[in-house]
Every structure is written in C-alpha cells, then in structure tokens.
C-alpha positions in Angstrom: 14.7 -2.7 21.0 11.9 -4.7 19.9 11.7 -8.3 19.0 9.5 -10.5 17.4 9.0 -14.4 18.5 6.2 -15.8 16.9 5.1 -20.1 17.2 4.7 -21.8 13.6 3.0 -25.3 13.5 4.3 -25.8 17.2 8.0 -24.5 16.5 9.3 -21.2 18.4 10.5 -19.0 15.5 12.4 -16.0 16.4 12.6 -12.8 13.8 14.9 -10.5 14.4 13.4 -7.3 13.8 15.5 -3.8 13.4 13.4 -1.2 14.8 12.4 1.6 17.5 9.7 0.4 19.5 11.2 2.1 22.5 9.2 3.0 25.7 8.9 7.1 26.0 9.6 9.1 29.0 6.3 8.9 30.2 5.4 9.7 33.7 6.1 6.5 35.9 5.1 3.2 33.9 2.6 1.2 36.3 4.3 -2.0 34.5 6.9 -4.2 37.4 10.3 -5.0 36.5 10.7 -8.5 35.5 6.7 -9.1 35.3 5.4 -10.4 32.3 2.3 -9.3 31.0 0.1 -10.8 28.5 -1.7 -8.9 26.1 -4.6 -10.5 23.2 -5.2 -8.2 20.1 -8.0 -9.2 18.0 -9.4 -7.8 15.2 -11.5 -7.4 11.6 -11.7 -5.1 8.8 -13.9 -4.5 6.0 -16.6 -6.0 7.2 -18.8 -4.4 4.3 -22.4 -5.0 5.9 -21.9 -9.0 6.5 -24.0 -8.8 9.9 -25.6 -11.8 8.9 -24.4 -14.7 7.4 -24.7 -15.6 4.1 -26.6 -18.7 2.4 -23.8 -21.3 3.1 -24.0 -20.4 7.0 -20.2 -18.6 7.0 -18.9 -16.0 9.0 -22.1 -13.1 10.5 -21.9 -11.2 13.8 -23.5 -13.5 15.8 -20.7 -16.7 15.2 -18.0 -13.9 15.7 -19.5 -13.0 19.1 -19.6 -16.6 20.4 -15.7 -16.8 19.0 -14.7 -13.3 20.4 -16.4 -13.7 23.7 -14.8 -17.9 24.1 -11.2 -16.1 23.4 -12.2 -13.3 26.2 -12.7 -15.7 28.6 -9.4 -17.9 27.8 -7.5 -15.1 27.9 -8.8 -13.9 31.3 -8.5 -17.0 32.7 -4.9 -16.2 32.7 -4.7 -13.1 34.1 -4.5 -11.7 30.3 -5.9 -8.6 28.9 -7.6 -8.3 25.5 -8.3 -5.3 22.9 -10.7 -6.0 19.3 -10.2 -3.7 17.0 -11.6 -2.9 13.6 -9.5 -1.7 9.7 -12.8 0.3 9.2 -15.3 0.1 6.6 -18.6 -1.1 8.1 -20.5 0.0 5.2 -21.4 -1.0 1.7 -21.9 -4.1 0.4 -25.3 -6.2 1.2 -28.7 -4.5 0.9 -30.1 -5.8 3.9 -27.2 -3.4 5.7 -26.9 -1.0 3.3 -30.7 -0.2 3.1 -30.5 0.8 6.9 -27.3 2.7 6.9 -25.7 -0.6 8.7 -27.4 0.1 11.9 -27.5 -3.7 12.5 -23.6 -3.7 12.0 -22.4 -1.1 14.5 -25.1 -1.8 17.4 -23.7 -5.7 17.0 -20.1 -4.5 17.1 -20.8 -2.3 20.0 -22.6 -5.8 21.7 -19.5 -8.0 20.5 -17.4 -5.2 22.4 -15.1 -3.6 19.7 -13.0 -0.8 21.3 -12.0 1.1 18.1 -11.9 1.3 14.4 -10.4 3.1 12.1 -12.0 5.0 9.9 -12.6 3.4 6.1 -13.2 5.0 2.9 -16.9 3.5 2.6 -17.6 5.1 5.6 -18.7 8.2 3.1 -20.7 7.0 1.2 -23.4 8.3 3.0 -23.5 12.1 4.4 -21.6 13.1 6.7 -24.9 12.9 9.0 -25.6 9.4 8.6 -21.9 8.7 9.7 -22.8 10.7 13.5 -25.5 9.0 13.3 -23.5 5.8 13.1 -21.1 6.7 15.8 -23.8 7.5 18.0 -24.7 3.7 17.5 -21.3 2.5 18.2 -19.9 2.7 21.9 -16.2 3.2 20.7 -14.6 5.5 19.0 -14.5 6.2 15.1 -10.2 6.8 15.1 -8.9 9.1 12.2 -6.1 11.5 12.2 -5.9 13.0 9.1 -9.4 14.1 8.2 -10.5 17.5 8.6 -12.6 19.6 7.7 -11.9 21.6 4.6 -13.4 24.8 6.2 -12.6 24.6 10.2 -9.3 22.9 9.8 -10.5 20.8 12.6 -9.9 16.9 12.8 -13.5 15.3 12.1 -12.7 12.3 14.6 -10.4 11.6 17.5 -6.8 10.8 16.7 -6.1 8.3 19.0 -7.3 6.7 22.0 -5.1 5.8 25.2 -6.8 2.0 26.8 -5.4 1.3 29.8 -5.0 -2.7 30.0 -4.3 -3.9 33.6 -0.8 -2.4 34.1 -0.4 -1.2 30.5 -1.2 2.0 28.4 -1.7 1.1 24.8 -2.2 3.8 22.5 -4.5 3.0 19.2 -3.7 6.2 16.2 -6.1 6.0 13.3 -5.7 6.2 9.6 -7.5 6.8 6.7 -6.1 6.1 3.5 -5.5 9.1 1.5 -7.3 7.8 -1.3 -10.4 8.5 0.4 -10.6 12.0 -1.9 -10.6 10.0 -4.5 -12.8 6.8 -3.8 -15.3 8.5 -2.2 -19.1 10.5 -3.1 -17.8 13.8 -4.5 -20.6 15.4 -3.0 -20.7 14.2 0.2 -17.1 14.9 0.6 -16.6 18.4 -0.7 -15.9 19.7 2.5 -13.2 17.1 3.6 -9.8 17.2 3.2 -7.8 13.9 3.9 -4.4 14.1 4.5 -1.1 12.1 4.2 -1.7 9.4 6.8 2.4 8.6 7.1 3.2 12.2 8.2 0.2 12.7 10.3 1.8 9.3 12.2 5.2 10.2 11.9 4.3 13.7 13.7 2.0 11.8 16.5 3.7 8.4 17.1 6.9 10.5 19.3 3.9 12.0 21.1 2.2 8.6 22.0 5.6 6.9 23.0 5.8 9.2 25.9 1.8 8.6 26.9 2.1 4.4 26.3 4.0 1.3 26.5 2.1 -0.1 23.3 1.6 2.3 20.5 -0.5 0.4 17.7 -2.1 2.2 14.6 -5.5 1.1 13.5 -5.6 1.7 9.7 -7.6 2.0 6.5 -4.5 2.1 4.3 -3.9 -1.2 2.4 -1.2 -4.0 2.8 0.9 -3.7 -0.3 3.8 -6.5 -0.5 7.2 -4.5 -0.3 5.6 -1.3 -0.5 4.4 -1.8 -4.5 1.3 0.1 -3.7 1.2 1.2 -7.6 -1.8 4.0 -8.2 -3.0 3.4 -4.9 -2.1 5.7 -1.9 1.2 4.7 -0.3 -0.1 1.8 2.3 1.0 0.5 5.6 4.0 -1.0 4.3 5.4 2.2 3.4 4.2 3.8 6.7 5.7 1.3 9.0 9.3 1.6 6.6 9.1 5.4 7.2 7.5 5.7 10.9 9.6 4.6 13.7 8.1 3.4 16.8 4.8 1.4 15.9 4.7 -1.9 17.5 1.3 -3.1 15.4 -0.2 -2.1 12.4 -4.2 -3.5 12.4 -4.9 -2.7 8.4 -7.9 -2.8 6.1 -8.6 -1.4 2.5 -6.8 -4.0 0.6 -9.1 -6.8 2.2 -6.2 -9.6 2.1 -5.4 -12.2 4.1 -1.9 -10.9 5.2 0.1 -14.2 5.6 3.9 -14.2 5.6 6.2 -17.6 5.9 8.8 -18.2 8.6 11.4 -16.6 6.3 9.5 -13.4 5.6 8.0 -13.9 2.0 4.8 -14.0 0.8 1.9 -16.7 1.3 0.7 -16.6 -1.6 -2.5 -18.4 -2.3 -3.7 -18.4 1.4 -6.3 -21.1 2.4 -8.4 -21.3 5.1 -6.1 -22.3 8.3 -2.9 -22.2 6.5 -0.4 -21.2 9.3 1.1 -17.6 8.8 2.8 -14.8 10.7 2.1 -11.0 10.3 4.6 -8.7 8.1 7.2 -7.2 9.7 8.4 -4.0 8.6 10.8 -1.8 10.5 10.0 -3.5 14.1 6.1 -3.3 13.5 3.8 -6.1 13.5 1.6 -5.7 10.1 -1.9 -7.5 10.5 -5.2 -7.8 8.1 -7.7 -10.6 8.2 -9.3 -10.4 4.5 -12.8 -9.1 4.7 -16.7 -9.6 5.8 -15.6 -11.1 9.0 -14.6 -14.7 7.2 -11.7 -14.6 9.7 -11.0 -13.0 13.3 -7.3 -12.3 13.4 -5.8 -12.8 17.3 -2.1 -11.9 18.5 -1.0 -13.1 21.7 1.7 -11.4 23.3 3.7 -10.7 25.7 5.0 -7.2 27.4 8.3 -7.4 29.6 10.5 -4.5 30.6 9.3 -2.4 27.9 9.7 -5.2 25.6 7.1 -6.3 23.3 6.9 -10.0 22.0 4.5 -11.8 19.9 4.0 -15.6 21.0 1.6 -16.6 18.2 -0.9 -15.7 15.3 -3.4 -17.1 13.2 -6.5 -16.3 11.1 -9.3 -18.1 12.6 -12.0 -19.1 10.0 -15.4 -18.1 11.5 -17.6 -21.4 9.8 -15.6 -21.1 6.3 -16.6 -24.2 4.2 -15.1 -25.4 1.1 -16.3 -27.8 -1.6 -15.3 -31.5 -1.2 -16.2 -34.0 -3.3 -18.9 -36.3 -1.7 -19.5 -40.1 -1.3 -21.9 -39.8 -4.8 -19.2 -37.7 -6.4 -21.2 -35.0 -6.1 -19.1 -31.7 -4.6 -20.7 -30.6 -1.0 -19.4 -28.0 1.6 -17.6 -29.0 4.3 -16.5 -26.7 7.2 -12.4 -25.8 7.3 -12.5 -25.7 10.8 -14.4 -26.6 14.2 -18.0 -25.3 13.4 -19.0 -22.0 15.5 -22.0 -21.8 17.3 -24.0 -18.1 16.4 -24.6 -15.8 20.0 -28.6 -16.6 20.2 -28.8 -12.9 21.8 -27.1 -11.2 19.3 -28.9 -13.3 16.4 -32.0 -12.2 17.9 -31.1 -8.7 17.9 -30.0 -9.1 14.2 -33.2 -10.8 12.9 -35.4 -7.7 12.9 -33.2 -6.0 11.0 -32.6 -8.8 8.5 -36.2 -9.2 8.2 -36.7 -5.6 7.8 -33.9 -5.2 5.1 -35.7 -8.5 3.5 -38.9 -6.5 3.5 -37.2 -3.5 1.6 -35.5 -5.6 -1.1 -39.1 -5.9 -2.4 -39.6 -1.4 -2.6 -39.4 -0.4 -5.9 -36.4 1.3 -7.0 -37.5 2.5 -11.0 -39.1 1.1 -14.0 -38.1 0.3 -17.4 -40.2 0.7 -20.9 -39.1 -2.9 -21.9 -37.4 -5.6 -21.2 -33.7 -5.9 -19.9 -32.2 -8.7 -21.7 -30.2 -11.0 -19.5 -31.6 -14.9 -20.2 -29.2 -17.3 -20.8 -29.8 -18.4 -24.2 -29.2 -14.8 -25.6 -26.8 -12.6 -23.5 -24.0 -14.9 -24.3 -24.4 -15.0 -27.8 -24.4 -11.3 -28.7 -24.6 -7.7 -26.6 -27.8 -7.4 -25.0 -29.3 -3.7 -23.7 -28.8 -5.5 -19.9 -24.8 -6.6 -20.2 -24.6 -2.7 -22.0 -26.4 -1.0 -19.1 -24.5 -3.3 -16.2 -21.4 -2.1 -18.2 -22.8 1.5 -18.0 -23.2 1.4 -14.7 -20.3 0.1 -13.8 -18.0 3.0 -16.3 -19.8 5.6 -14.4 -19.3 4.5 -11.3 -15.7 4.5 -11.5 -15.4 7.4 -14.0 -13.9 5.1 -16.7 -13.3 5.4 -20.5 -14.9 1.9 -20.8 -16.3 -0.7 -18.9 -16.4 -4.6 -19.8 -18.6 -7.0 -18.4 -18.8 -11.3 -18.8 -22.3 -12.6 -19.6 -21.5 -15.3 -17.0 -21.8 -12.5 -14.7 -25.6 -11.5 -15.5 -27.8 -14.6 -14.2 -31.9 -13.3 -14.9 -33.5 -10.6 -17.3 -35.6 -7.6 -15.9 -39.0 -7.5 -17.2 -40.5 -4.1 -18.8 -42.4 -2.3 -15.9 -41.6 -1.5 -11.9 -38.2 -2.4 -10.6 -37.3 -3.5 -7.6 -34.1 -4.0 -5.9 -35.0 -8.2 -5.6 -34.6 -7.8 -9.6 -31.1 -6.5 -9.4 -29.9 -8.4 -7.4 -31.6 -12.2 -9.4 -29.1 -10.1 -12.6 -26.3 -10.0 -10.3 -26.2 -12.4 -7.2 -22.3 -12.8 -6.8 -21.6 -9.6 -4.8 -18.7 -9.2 -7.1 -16.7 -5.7 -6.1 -16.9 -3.4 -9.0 -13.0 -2.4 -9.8 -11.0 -0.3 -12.1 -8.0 -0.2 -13.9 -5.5 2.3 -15.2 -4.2 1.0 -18.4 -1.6 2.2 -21.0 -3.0 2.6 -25.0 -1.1 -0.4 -26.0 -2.2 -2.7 -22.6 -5.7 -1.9 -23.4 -5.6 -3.4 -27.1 -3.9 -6.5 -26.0 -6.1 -6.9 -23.2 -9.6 -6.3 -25.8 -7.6 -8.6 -28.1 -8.3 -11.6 -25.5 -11.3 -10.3 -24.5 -13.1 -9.5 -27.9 -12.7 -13.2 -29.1 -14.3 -15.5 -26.3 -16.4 -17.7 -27.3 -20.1 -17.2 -27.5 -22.3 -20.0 -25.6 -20.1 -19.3 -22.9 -19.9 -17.3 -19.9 -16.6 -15.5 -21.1 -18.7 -13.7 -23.5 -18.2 -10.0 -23.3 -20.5 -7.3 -22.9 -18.8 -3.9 -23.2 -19.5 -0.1 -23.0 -17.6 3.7 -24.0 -15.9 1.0 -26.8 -16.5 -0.1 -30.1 -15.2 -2.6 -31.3 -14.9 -4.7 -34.6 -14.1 -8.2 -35.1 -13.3 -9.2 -38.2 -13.1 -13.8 -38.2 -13.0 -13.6 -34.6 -9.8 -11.3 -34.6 -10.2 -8.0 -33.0 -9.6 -5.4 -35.8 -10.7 -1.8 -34.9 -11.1 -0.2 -31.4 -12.4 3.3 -31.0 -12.9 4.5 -27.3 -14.8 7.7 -27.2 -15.0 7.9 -31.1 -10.9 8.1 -31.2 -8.6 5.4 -32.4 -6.6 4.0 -29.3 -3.4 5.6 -28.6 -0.8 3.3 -27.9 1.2 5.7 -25.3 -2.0 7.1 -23.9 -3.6 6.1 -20.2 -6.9 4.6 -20.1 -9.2 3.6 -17.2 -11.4 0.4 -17.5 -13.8 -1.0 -15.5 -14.3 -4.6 -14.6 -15.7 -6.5 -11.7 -13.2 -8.4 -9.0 -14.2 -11.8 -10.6 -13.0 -11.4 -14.0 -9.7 -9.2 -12.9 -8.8 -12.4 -10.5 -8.7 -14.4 -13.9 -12.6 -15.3 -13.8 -13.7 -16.7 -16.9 -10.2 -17.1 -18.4 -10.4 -13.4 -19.0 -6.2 -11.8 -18.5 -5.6 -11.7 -14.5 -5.3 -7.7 -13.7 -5.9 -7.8 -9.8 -1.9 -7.7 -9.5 -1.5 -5.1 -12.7 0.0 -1.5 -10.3 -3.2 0.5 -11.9 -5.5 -2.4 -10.3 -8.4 -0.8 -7.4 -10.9 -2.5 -6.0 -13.6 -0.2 -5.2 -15.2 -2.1 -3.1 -18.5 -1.5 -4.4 -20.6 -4.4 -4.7 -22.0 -5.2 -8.7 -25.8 -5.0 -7.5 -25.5 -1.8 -5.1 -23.9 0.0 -8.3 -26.3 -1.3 -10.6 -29.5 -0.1 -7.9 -27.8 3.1 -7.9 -27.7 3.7 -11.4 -31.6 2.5 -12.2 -32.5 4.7 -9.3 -31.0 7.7 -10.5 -32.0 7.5 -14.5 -35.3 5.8 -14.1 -37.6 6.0 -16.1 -35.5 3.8 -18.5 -35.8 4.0 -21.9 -34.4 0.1 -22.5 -33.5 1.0 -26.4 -30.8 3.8 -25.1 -28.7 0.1 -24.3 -29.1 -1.5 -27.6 -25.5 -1.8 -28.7 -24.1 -1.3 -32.2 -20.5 -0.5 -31.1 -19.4 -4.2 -31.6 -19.0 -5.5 -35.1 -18.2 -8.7 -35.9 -17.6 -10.2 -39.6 
C-alpha cells in the first residue's frame, strides 16, 4: 500500500495514508529489489502569459530556468531522476503574451525542459488552430483525456504519456476540467465536447497500473478543500476520493497555493515560504503552486519495492518580495527568499518578444466619440460612462445579470479619438481576474445593500451595470435588475473582479461564497476585447441614470 513520509521544518512526519497505489501486472519491472530509487517532480500551473517578469523583478521564465536547471543538477548529482510538469493554461493574461498567441511562453517552456502539461481551459480561447500551432512550439506533449471532438468522437490530444526514468515507468494521464464547455469561447468550441474527467480516469488509471510503477495525473481541474467544489466542476479532491490508484495529482484551475499542516487541515493564509505538505486524499499526493510561476513546486521521493514515499515538499518563491517597512519608515520590497538569478540565454530569447509585444501595445484597438471618464476627482464621486462601460464589459463577458465595479479599480480616463491598448491598460493596471458569482435574490440585496452606500471620495465607490438602483440618505431603497424588482428566491449572476471578491475595498468577501469563479480573464484583456468589438463608441450610450440617490 502506499505511504506517505513527508519532512516538516526538519522533523520526519509520517501520514498514514489509506489507499491503492498498487504496482500492476506489468511485464517485468526493470526496478531491483531492495534498491531505492529517487525520483524529483517539479512543477507550475497557470502560468497565464508571465514569460517575463513583472515591474517588481518577481517570478518570469528566465529566473525559473536558472532555479529548474540548479535543482536538475542537485538531483543528478545523486543518481536522481527528475520530471517538470505543468496544470495547464499557458494563455491569457498579459498583452505582451497574449498579443502573440504566447509563442514566447511555450518556446521558453520547451527551453526550460517541461515534459508535459495538461491541458487548461484558457487554452481555447484562441481557435483551435492557434492551439496546433502552439503545440508545434512546444516539444512535449499537450495531455487531455476527455476532449473530443464533437463530430469524430476522437480524443483531440494524447491521453497519457509513459517517461521512462532510469529504472522507472511513470505514467502522466491528463485532465481537463469539465467546465471548460462552460468557461470557454462558444465559438471556438462548438465542436468540442469535454467530458467527465473522474470517469475518464477511473476507466484509464487500471490500464496505466499495469504499464507503470508511478501513475500521476496532470490536471486542469481545481483544488477544492474537502471536495466543496460548489458551481464549479467536481475538482481533484473529488477525483482522487473516487479514483483508486493515483500516486500524484499535479493540479491547476483554482490557482492556489495548496498547503496542508502536519495534521491534514488547511493552511490558510499561505505566505511566501511558509512550510506545507500536499493534500492527501485516498493515497494520492494532491499538488498546486498558485499561479504565473510565483512558485516552482518540487517533490522529492523515493520508490522502493513498489512503494512510493515522499521525503519532502515545498513551494519555492521564484524572487517573491514583500513590503517591509524601511529605515525612513517608508515601506520598500524586500525579497522572501535567496534572490534568483534570470538564465541570460533564455532572457535573451524572451526580449524580442517582449519588445515586440511592447511595440503592439501602442496599435490601435478602436476609437471613441468623447471622452471616457475615469480621473480621480470624478469617478469616485458619482457613475462615470468609463466605470459603466468597464462594468459592461465585464457583465458580458461572463454572461451576468449585472456587473459591479470599484472606482479604486479605474486609475486614468480615455480621451475622445483613437484607442489603443497602452490606454486600457493606464484604466486598469492591476491585472485583476475578472470573476463571477451565482447569487440567490435575497444574497444579492444584502450584498448591494453594502455595496450601494460606500463612501464617495473613496475608492470603494461603486460603479455598476444591468442594475438600477436607488439610494434614498445613503440607504439602498429600490433595486431593479433587468427592469424587474429582485426576487428574493431567484438566482442571479454578478460580475466582479478578483480584488473586490477577496474583500478589496471593504467590499463583502465572495471568493469563498460556493457560486464564486474566477475566470481567469484578466480586467484589461476583457476590457480590449470589448472596445475592439463595438468600436466606434458612442461614449453617451455609458452615461448612467440607473443609480438614484436622494
């Protein structure tokens, strides 16, 4: 059976874990009796277009090569071996990436030497084209078994891969969130059919137990704590409760830091180095290092007589920095950890492309007959056509009833003439993720009833679409969404960006409400999208009246 013995802050911990990660009948192991063999698993996920690093100097490609390739060489100094693997979705998320259908991204994992992902949900938002085109970039496999296409019935993408590691024979299955249908372009999907990731393992993980000695699954699914996965697709939780026979589960979707204590509960409020162990669910190793390459997760274990052990884990910051307060009292970034040199190859084969995604930001993208309201001085006093139209974009996007938006959120106006994507993103320079939630009648009024009264002169100060609202001495007193009074027992869908569902602003927290998704858009890309597709615009269609206040 298999067992699970990880080192916390220097202590040997041992888990017992109930499970069946039995060896299959396969045709003669090449593994020795008594022999131990060691066995590094690194890996990503959601790395969203973060091939470069951002203004503070954290994470980008080139540190995580110079991290990735120090570990390769540790661990074949001794006599290890090593597989990096990726929870999918490459794409979506900074212009300079997203403008070149992340080319950058998968010729820089291919250099850092992935040797799989799984296939994420953003991977379609493009055509289906631009994603062969992407795996032609890539030299490892794009892992998926359950999409197919709607017409052929044929899987899109390989199933699984078998690696053979020294004297070992590791199968990697990937998954794809089923959720997918949902999340992704309607038209650029029509002819896919995604289905349920848990039986497509539980029909193919007896299969790979008599091909391998490690069986992992490489997933796009989600971590949800104890399997509370609410509106979202059942996630890897569930799977590994339900599937027997998965030693490691190497998520994405969720983009959490997945960090459990010695005892099996819940890190909750993860920093930067704290020490944590993976979930364990049903003998498998659950794993997920957050997002945008902040972290490289590494496992280092240990395979004996068909036994599987884990000696140790950690999330290791790639050049995270946090705000200290200085000598002049003045806050200043300070690294979390040793600082990380970039990979001067690889940055050089990156800076092309971030100079030629620089270049694009400056293309126009539409025009506008007037101004776009979004200084300071006025936005967060009263609803401007800019908070309305972010708020617009944002509803449509998600294919809400409403949207609501905090003026601290909009940071520049947009002048009356040419757009350009530069513009959008001077509004909205956070790369907040545009989310969504599902909402009953009677949630919804409580949660406008904060909402509605912030303050104005402050960045709390909503904008709103789909609503109207009236205020009557700063008490919310009517709501009307889509002309119609609220009903109390009715569902509703809202959008919001990740900032103010985390509690930004003081606005309510929703990020742990069960009809909480992240899309995983980022604000600017869905604004871009939305002036690109209804430009010319006609900057009085924004003007709101829907919010009274008296």
């Amino acid at each position: 059976m298999f067992r699970l013995k990880a080192a916390i802050a220097g202590a040997l911990v041992s888990v017992a874990v109930s499970g069946c990660s039995l060896i299959g009948a396969q045709d003669e192991p090449l593994w020795q009796a008594g022999k131990e063999y060691r066995l590094t698993v690194l890996h990503t996920n959601d790395h969203h277009g973060r091939f470069w690093s951002n203004r503070h100097g954290e994470y980008g490609m080139a540190a995580r090569k110079t991290l990735i390739d120090g570990i390769r060489a540790e661990v074949a100094a001794q006599g290890g071996e090593l597989l990096l693997l990726s929870g999918g979705d490459i794409n979506t998320g900074v212009p300079e990436s997203d403008l070149q259908d992340a080319e950058p991204d998968f010729k820089g994992m291919s250099r850092i030497g992935y040797d799989a992902m799984a296939v994420g949900n953003h991977e379609f938002d493009n055509p289906l084209g631009v994603l062969r085109e992407q795996q032609a970039w890539a030299d490892f496999p794009f892992l998926a078994a359950n999409i197919y296409g709607q017409n052929s019935g044929e899987r899109l993408f390989e199933p699984y891969r078998i690696f053979n590691r020294g004297d070992l024979k590791i199968a990697v299955l990937g998954l794809t969130t089923k959720d997918t249908a949902k999340l992704g372009n309607p038209e650029f999907i029509s002819d896919i059919r995604f289905t349920d990731p848990v039986a497509e393992a539980a029909s193919l993980v007896p299969e790979l137990r008599e091909q391998a000695d490690v069986v992992i699954a490489a997933t796009h699914m989600g971590h949800y704590v104890d399997a509370a996965y609410g509106i979202n697709a059942p996630g890897d939780v569930t799977m590994a409760r339900q599937v027997n026979g998965l030693d490691m589960i190497i998520g994405g979707h969720s983009q959490d830091p997945v960090c459990m204590a010695a005892d099996g509960t819940t890190v909750t409020g993860y920093q930067p180095g704290d020490v944590c162990m993976p979930d364990v669910q049903n003998g498998t190793l659950i794993m997920q290092a957050h997002e945008w390459g902040k972290y490289v997760g590494r496992a280092d274990l240990v395979f004996k007589d068909g036994e599987l052990r884990l000696e140790s884990y950690q999330l290791i910051p790639v050049n995270l920095k946090k705000k200290v307060k200085g000598a002049d009292g003045k806050k200043v970034r300070v690294l979390v950890a040793d600082a990380i040199a970039e990979d001067a190859e690889l940055k050089a084969f990156l800076q092309p492309y971030q100079e030629q995604g620089q270049a694009q930001l400056q293309v126009k993208i539409g025009e506008v007959d007037a101004k776009l309201e979004g200084d300071r001085d006025v936005i967060r006093f009263q609803p401007t056509n800019l908070g309305v139209l972010i708020a617009q974009a944002q509803m449509d996007k998600t294919q809400s009833d409403l949207a609501v938006m905090n003026s601290g959120g909009v940071r520049d106006s947009i002048a009356a003439g040419d757009i350009t994507y530069k513009d959008v993103l001077k509004v909205q320079p956070f790369a907040n993720a545009v989310a969504f939630v599902e909402l009953s009648g009677a949630e919804l009024l409580e949660y406008l009833a904060v909402v509605a009264e912030k303050p104005v002169d402050s960045g709390a100060f909503a904008q709103f679409a789909g609503v109207q609202l009236e205020v009557v001495a700063g008490k919310l007193d009517k709501v009307l969404v889509a002309g119609q009074p609220v009903d109390p027992a009715g569902t509703y869908r809202m959008a919001i960006n990740s900032y103010i569902a985390s509690g930004g602003d003081g606005y309510p927290k929703m990020d742990g409400h069960p009809g909480y998704v992240n899309t995983g858009f980022v604000d600017a890309e869905v604004l871009r999208a939305y002036i690109q597709e209804n430009s010319p615009l006609n900057a009085s269609r924004f003007d709101s009246a829907d919010i009274i206040r008296r």
